[in-house]
Short mmCIF file of the C-alpha atoms (twelve columns), coordinates in Angstrom:
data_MODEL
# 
_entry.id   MODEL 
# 
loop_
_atom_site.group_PDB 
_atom_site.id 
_atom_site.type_symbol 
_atom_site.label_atom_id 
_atom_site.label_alt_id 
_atom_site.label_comp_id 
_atom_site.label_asym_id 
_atom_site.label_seq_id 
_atom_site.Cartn_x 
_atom_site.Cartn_y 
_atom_site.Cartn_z 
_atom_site.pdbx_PDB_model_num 
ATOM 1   C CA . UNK A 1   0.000  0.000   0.000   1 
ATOM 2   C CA . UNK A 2   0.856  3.592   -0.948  1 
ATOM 3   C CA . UNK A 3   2.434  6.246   1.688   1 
ATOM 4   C CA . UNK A 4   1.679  9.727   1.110   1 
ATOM 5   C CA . UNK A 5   4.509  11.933  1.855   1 
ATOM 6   C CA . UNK A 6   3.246  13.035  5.592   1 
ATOM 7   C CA . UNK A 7   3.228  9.175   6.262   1 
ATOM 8   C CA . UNK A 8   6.420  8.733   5.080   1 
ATOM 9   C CA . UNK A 9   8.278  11.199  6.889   1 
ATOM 10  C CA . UNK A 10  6.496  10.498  10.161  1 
ATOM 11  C CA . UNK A 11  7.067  6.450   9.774   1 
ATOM 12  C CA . UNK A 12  10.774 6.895   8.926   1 
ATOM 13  C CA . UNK A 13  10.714 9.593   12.496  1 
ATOM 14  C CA . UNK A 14  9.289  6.988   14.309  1 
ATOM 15  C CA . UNK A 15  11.518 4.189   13.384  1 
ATOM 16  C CA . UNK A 16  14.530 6.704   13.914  1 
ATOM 17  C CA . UNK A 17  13.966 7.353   17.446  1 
ATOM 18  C CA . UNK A 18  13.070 3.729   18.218  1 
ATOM 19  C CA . UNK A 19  16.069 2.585   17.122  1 
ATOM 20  C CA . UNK A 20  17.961 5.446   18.864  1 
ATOM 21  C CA . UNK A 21  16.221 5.200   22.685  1 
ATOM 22  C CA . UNK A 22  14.028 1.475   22.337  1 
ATOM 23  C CA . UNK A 23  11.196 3.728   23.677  1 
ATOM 24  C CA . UNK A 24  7.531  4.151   22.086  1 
ATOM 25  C CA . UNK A 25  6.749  6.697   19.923  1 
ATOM 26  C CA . UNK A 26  4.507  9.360   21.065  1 
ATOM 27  C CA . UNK A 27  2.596  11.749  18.970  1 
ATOM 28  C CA . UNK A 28  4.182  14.855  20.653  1 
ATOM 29  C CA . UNK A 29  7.621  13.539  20.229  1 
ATOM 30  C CA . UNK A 30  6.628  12.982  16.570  1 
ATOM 31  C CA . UNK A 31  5.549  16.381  15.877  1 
ATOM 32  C CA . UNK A 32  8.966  17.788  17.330  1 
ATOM 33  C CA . UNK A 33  11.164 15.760  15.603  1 
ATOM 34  C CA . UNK A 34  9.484  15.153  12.335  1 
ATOM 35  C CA . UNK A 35  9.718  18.844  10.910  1 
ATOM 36  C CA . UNK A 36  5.915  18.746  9.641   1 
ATOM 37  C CA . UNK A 37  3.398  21.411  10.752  1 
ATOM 38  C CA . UNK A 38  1.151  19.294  12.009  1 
ATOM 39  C CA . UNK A 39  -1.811 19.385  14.471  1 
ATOM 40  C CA . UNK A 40  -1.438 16.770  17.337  1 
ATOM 41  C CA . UNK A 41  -4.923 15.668  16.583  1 
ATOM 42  C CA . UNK A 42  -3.723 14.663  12.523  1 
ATOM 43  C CA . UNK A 43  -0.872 13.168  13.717  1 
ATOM 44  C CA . UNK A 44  -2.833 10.650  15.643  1 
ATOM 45  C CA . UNK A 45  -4.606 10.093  12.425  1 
ATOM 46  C CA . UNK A 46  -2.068 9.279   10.451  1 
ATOM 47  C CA . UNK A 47  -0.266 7.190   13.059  1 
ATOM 48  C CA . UNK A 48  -3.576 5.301   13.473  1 
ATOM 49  C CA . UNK A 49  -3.844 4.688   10.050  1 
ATOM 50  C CA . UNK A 50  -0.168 3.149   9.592   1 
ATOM 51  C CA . UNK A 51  -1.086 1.104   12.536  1 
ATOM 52  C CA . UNK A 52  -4.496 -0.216  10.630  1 
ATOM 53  C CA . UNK A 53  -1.990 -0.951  7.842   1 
ATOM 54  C CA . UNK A 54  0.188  -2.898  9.760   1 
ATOM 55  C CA . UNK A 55  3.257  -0.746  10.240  1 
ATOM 56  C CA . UNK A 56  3.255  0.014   13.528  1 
ATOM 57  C CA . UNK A 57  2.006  -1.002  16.600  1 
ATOM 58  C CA . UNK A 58  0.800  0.052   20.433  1 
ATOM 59  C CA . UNK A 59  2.769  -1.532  23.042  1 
ATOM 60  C CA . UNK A 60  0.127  -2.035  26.029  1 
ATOM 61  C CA . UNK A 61  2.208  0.120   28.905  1 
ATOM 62  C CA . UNK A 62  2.144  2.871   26.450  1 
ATOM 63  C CA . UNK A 63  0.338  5.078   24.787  1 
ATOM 64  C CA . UNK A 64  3.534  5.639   21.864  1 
ATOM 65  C CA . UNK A 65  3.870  3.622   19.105  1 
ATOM 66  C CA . UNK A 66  6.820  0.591   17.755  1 
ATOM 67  C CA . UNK A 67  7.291  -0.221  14.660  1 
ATOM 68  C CA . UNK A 68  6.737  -3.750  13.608  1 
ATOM 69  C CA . UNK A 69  8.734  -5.621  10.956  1 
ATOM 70  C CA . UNK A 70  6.566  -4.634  7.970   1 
ATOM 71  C CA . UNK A 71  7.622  -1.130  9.222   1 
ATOM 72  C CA . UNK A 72  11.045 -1.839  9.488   1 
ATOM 73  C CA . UNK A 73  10.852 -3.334  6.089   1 
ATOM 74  C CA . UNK A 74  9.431  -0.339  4.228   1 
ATOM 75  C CA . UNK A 75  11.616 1.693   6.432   1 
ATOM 76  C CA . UNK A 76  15.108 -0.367  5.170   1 
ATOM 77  C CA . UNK A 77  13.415 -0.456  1.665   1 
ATOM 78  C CA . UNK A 78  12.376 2.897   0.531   1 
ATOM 79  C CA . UNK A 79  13.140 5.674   3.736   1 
ATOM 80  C CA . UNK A 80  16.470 4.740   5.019   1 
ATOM 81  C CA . UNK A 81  19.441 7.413   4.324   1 
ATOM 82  C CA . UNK A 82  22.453 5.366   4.545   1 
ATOM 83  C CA . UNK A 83  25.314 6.806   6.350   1 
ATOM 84  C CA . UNK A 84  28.745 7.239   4.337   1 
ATOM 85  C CA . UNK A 85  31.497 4.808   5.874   1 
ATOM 86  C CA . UNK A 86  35.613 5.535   5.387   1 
ATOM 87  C CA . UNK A 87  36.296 2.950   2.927   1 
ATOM 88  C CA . UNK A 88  39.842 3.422   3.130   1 
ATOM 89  C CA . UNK A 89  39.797 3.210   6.900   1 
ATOM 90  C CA . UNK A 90  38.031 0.017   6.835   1 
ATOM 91  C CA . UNK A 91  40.422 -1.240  3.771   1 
ATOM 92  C CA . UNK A 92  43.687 -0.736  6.064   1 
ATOM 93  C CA . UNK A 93  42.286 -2.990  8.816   1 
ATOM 94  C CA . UNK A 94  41.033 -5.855  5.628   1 
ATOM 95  C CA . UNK A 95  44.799 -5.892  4.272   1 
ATOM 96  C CA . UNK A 96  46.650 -9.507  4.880   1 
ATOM 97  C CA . UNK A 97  49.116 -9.977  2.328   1 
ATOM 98  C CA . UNK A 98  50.225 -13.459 2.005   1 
ATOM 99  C CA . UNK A 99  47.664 -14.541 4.663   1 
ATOM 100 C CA . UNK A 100 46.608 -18.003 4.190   1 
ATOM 101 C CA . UNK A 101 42.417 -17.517 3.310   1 
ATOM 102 C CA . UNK A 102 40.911 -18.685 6.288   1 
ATOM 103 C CA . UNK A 103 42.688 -16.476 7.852   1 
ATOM 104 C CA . UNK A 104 41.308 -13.791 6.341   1 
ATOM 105 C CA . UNK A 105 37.948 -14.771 6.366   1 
ATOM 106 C CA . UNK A 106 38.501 -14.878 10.074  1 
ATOM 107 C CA . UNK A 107 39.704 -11.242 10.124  1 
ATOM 108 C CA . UNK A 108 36.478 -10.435 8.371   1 
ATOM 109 C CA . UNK A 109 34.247 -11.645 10.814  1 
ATOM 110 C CA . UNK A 110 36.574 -10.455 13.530  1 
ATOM 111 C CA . UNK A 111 36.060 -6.712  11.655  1 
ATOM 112 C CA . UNK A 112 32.249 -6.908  10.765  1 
ATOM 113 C CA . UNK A 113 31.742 -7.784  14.613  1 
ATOM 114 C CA . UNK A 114 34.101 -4.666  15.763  1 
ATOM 115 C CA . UNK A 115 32.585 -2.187  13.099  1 
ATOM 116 C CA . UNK A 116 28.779 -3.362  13.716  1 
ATOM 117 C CA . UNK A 117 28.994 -4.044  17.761  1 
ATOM 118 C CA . UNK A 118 27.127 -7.320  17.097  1 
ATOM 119 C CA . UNK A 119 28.175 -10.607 15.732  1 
ATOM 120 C CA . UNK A 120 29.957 -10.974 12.182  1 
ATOM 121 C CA . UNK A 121 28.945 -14.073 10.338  1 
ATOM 122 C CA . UNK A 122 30.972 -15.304 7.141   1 
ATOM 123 C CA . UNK A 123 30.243 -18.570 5.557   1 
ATOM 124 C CA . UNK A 124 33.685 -19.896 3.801   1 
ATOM 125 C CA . UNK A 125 33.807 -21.031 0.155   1 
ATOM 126 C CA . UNK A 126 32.352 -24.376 -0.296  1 
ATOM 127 C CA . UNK A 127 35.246 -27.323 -1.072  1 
ATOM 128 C CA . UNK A 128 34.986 -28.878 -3.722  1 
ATOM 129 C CA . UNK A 129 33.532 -32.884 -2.627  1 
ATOM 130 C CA . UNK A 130 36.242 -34.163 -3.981  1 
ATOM 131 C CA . UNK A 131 38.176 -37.517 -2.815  1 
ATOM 132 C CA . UNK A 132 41.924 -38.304 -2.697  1 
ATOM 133 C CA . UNK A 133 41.164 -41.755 -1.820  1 
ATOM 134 C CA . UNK A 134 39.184 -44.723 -0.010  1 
ATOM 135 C CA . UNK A 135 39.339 -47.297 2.484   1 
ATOM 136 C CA . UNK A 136 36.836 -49.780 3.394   1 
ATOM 137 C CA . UNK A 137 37.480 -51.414 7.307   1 
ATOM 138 C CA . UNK A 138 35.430 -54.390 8.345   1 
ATOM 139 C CA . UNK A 139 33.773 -53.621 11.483  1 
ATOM 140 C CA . UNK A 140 31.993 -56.686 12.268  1 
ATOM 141 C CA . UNK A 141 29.661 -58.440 10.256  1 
ATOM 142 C CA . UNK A 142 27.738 -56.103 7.552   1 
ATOM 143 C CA . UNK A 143 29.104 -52.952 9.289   1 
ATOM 144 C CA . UNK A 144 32.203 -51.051 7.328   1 
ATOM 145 C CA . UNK A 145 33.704 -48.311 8.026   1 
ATOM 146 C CA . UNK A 146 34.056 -46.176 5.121   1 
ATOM 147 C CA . UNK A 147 37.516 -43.715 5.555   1 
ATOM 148 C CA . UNK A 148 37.618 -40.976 2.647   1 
ATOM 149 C CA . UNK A 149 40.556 -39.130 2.356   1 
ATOM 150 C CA . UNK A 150 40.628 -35.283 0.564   1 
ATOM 151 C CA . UNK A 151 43.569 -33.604 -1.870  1 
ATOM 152 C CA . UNK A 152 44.440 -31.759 1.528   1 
ATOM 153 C CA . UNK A 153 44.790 -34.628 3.452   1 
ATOM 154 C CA . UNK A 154 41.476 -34.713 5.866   1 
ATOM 155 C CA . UNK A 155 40.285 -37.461 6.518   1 
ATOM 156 C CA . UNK A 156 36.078 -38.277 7.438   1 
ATOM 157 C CA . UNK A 157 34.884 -41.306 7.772   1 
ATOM 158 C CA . UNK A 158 31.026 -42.717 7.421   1 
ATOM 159 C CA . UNK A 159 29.712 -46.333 8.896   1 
ATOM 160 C CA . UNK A 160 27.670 -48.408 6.191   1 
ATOM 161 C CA . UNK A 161 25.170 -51.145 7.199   1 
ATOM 162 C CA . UNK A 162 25.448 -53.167 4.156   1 
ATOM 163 C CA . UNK A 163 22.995 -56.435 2.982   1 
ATOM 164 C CA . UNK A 164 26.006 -58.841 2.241   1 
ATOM 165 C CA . UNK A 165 28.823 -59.609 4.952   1 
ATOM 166 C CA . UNK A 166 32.610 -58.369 3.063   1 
ATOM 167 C CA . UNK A 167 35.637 -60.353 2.961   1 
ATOM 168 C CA . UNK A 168 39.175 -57.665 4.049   1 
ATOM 169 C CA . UNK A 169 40.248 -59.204 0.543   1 
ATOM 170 C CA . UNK A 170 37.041 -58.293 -1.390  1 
ATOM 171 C CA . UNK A 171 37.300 -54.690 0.486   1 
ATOM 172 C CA . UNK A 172 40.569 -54.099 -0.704  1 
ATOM 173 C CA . UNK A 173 39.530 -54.736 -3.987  1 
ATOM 174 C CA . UNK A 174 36.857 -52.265 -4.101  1 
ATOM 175 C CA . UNK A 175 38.912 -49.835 -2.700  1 
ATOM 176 C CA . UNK A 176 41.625 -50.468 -4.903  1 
ATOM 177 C CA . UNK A 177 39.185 -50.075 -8.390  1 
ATOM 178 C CA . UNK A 178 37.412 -47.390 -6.826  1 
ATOM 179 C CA . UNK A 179 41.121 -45.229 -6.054  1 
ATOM 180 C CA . UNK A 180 42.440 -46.638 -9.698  1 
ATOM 181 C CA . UNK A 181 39.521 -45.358 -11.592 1 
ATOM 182 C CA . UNK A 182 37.958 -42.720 -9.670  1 
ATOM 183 C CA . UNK A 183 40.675 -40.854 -7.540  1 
ATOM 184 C CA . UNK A 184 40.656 -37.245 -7.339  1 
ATOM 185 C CA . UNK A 185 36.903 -36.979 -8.469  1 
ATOM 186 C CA . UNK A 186 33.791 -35.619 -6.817  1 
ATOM 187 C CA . UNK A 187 31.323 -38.244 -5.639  1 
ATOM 188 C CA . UNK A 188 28.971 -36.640 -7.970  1 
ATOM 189 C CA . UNK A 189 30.901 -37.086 -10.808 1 
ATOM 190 C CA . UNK A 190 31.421 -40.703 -9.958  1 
ATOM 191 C CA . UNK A 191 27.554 -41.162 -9.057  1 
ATOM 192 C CA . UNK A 192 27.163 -40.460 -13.058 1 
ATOM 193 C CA . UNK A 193 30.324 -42.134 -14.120 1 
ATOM 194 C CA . UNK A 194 29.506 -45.796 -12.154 1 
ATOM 195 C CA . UNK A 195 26.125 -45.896 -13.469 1 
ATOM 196 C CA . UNK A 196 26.822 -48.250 -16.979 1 
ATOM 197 C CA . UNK A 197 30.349 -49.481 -15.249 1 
ATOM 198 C CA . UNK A 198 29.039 -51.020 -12.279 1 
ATOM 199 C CA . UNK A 199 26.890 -53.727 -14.854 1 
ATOM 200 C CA . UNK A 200 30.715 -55.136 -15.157 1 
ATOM 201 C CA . UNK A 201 30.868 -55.786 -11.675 1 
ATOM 202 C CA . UNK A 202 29.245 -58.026 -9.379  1 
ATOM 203 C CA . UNK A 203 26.494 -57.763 -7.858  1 
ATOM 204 C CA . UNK A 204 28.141 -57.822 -4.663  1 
ATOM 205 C CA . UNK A 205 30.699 -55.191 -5.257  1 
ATOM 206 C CA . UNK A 206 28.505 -53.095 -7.167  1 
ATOM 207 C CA . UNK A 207 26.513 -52.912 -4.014  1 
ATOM 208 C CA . UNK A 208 29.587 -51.331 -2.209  1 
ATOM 209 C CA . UNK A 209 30.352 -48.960 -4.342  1 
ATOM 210 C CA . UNK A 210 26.486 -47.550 -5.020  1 
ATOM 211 C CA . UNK A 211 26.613 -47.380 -0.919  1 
ATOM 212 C CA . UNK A 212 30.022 -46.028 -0.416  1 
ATOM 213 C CA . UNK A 213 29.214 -43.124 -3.440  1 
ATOM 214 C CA . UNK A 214 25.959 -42.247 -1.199  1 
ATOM 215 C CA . UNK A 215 27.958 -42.036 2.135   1 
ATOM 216 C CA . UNK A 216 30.703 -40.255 0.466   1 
ATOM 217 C CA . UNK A 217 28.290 -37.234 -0.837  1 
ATOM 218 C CA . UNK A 218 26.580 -37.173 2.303   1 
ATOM 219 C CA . UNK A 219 30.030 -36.780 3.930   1 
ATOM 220 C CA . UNK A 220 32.058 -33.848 1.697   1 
ATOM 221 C CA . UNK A 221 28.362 -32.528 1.685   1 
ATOM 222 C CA . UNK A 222 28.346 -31.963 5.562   1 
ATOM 223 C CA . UNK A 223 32.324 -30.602 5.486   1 
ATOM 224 C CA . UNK A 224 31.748 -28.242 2.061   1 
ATOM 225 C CA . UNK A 225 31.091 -24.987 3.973   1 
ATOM 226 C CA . UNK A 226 32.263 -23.733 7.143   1 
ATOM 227 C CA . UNK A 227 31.131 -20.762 9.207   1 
ATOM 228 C CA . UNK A 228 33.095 -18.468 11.094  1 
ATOM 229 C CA . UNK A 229 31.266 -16.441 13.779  1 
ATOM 230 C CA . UNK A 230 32.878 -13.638 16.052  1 
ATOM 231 C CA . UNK A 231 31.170 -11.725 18.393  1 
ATOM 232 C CA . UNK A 232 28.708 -13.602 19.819  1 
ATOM 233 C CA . UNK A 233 28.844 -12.186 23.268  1 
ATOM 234 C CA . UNK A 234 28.069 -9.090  21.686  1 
ATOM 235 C CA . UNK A 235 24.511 -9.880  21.996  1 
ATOM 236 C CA . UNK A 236 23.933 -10.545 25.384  1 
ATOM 237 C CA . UNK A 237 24.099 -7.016  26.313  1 
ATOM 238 C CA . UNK A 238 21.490 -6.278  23.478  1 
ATOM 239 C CA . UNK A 239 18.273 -6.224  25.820  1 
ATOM 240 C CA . UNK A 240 16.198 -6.669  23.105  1 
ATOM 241 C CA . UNK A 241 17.661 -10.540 22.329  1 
ATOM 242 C CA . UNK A 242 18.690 -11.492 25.827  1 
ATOM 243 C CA . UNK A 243 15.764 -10.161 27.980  1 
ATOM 244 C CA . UNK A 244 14.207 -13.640 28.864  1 
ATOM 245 C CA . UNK A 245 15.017 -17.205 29.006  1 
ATOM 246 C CA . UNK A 246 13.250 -18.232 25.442  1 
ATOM 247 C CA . UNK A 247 14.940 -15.301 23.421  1 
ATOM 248 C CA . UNK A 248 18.519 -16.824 25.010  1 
ATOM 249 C CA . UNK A 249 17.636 -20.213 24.212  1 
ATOM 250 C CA . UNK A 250 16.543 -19.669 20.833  1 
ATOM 251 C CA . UNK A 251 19.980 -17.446 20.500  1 
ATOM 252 C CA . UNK A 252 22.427 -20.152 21.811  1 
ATOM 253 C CA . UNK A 253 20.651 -22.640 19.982  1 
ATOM 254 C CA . UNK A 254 20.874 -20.567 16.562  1 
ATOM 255 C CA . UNK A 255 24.993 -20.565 17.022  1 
ATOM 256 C CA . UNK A 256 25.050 -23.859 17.936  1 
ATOM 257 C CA . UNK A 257 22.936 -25.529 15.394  1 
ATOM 258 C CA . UNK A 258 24.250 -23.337 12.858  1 
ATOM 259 C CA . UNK A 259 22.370 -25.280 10.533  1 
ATOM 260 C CA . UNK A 260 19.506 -22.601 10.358  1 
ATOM 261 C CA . UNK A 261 21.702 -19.914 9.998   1 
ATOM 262 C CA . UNK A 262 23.371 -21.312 7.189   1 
ATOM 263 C CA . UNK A 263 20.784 -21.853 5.276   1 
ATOM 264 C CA . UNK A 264 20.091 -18.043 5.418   1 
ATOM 265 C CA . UNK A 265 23.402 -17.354 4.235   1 
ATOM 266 C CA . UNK A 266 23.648 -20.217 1.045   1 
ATOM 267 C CA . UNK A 267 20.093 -18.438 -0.036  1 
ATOM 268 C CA . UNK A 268 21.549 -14.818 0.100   1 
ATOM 269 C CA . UNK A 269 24.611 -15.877 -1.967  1 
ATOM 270 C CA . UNK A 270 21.883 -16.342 -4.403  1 
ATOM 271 C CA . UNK A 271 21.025 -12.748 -4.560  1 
ATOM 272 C CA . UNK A 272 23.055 -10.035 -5.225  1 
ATOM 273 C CA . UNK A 273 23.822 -7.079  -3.242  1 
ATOM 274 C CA . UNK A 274 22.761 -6.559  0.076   1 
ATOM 275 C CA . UNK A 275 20.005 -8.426  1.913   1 
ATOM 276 C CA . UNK A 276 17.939 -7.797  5.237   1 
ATOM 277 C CA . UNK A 277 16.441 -10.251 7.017   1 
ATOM 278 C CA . UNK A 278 14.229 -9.039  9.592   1 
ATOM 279 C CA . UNK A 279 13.129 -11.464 12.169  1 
ATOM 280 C CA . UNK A 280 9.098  -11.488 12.068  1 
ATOM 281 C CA . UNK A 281 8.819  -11.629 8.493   1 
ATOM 282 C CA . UNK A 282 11.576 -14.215 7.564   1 
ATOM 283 C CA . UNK A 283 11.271 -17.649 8.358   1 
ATOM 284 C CA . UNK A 284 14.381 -17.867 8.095   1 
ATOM 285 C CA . UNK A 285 15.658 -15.663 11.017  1 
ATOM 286 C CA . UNK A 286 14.993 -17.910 14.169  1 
ATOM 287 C CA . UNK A 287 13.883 -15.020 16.370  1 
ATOM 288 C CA . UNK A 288 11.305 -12.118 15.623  1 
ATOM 289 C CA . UNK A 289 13.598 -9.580  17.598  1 
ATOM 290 C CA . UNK A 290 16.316 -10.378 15.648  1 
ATOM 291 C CA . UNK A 291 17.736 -8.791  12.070  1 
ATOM 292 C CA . UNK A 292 20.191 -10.287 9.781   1 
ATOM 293 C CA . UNK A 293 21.968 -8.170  6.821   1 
ATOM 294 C CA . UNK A 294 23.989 -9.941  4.150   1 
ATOM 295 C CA . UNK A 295 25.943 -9.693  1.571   1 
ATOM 296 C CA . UNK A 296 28.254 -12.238 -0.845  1 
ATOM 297 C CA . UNK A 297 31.483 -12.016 -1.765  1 
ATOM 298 C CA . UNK A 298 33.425 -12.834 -4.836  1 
ATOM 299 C CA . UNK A 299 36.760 -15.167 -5.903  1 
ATOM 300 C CA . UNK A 300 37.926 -13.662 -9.224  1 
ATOM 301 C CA . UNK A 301 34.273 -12.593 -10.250 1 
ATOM 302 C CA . UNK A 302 32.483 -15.964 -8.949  1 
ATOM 303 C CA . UNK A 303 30.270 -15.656 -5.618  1 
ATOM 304 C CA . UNK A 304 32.126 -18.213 -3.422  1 
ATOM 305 C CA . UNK A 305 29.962 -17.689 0.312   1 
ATOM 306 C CA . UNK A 306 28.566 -15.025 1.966   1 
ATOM 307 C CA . UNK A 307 28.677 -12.600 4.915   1 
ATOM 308 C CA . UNK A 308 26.508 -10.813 7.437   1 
ATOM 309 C CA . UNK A 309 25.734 -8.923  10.896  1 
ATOM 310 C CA . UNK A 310 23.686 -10.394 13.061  1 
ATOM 311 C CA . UNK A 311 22.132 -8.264  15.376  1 
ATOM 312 C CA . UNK A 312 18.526 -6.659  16.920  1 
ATOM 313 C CA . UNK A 313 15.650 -5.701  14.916  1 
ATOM 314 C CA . UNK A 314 16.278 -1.975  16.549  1 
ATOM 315 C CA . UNK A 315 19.746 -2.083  14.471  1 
ATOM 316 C CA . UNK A 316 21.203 1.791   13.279  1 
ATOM 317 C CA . UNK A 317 20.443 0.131   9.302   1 
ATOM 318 C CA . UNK A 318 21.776 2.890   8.011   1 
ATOM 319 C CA . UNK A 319 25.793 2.177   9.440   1 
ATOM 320 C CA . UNK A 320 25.371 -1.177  9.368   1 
ATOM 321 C CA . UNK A 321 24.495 -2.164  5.400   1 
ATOM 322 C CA . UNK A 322 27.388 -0.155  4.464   1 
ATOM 323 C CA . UNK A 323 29.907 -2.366  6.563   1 
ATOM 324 C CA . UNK A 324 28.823 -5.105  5.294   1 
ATOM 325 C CA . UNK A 325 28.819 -3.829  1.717   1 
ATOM 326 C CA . UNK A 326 32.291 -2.461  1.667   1 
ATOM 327 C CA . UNK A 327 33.328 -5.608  3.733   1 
ATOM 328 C CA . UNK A 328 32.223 -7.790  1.270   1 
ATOM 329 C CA . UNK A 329 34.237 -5.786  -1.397  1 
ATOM 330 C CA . UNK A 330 37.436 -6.015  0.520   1 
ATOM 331 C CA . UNK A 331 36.979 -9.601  1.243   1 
ATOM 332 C CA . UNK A 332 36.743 -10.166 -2.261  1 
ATOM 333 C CA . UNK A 333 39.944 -8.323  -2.787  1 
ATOM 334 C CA . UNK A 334 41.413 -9.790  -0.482  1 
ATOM 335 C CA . UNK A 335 40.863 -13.835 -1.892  1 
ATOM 336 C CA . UNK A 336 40.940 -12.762 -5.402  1 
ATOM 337 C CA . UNK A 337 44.630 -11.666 -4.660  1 
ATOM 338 C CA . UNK A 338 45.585 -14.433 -2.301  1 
# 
């Protein structure tokens, strides 16, 4: 729905000072800081009206109003002013020459944390699922131990429950044609190689390879991406996310599931730019006091991950987009010339 201007100016007012003091919005405050000649009486009006429409709402211990995350959104969308950060001052605390790339994205985090005051979020370039090698270990009767070794050297391993009790000899020998013929492929690319090669095999052996290909995905799948959070404590002194037991244990269970959180950063590497995430409106964003803004970052012109701030609805927008826009930038310097 449309704004008028009068709407606008008092909405983006409102949201302003809430994010400033965490206080309702009254209409008196609204006419002094709003710069409109307006009647108390017509601002009531209009605030009632962007409360019928869903932008703001009245807190029961007070007669002021909040503003609710459809207000926030048009707010971030179409009224915010962002501020101008010191790209250059950020850049000198970004440079790591000859700084191995995890260490940088570290440093990131470590600086979108600092510059923000909340946590900084980066999700690392997904690995390639790529295997060095196999090794199949008899466990006891129809239980194997599958051991897949990366180009780096790390090693995972995976149990299969198989129909058909192995020999160590006939193990070997899987491992052996898998390493010969496969070695230094993805498990994906095998999964479409194997399909018309695994009729020469038997049955048996075919078996073992069909499950050790669906372990193996499931197991460079899980280790593709890692995310590097800094700042964490940063939110406990937010009042807004730590002011009763269910916000903390929705926080503390966000961080250490991560599994939520990455999901909201693999879909904003789809994107381009930055994104907001407001809690309320995203199902994504575990908490409805909570805000996330993202942006992704580039290898030599390919989107590789992701970063963000994670912080309080109430978040100054306006300083804390461009952070994460110019730190996005310099990451992407930064790995591009690694």
């Amino acid at each position: 729905m449309q704004l008028d201007t009068r709407a606008q100016t008092l909405l983006k007012a409102l949201v302003e000072r809430y994010i400033a003091d965490g206080q309702p919005v009254g209409s008196r405050a609204l006419s002094k800081i709003s710069g409109l000649d307006l009647s108390p009486a017509t601002i009531r009006n209009i605030m009632a009206d962007l409360e019928e429409m869903g932008y703001v709402a009245s807190p029961h211990t007070s007669a002021g109003r909040i503003p609710t995350p459809r207000g926030y959104r048009i707010f971030v969308d179409t009224l915010l002013t962002v501020q101008h950060i010191d790209e250059h001052a950020v850049e000198s605390r970004m440079r790591m020459p000859n700084q191995q790339p995890q260490k940088i994205i570290s440093n990131a985090a470590q600086m979108l944390s600092s510059l923000s005051q909340f946590a900084g979020v980066v999700l690392s370039p997904r690995r390639e699922s790529v295997f060095q090698q196999i090794e199949f270990l008899r466990l006891s009767e129809k239980r194997i131990l599958l051991v897949i070794v990366d180009p780096r050297g790390d090693v995972q391993n995976r149990l299969l429950l198989t129909d058909a009790d192995y020999t160590p000899s006939q193990l070997i020998q899987s491992a052996n044609y898998i390493n010969q013929n496969y070695g230094g492929l993805s498990f994906d690319q095998v999964r479409q190689r194997v399909t018309d090669e695994l009729k020469k095999l038997s049955d048996d052996m075919s078996r073992l390879m069909q499950a050790a290909v669906e372990a193996g995905s499931e197991a460079m799948a899980d280790h593709s991406a890692d995310m590097v959070i800094s700042g964490e404590r940063n939110l406990l002194s937010v009042s807004d996310l730590s002011s009763n037991m269910t916000s903390l244990r929705q926080m503390f269970d966000m961080f250490e599931q991560k599994t939520g959180l990455m999901q909201l950063l693999d879909v904003s590497s789809k994107a381009t730019g930055v994104q907001i995430f407001i809690g309320g409106e995203s199902n994504l964003v575990p908490m409805d006091e909570m805000s996330v803004v993202t942006a992704p970052y580039e290898v030599n012109g390919k989107i590789v991950g992701t970063l963000g701030v994670i912080g309080p609805t109430r978040m100054a927008y306006e300083r804390v987009i461009p952070i994460v826009d110019i730190t996005a930038k310099l990451l992407s310097n930064a790995l591009s010339h690694n």
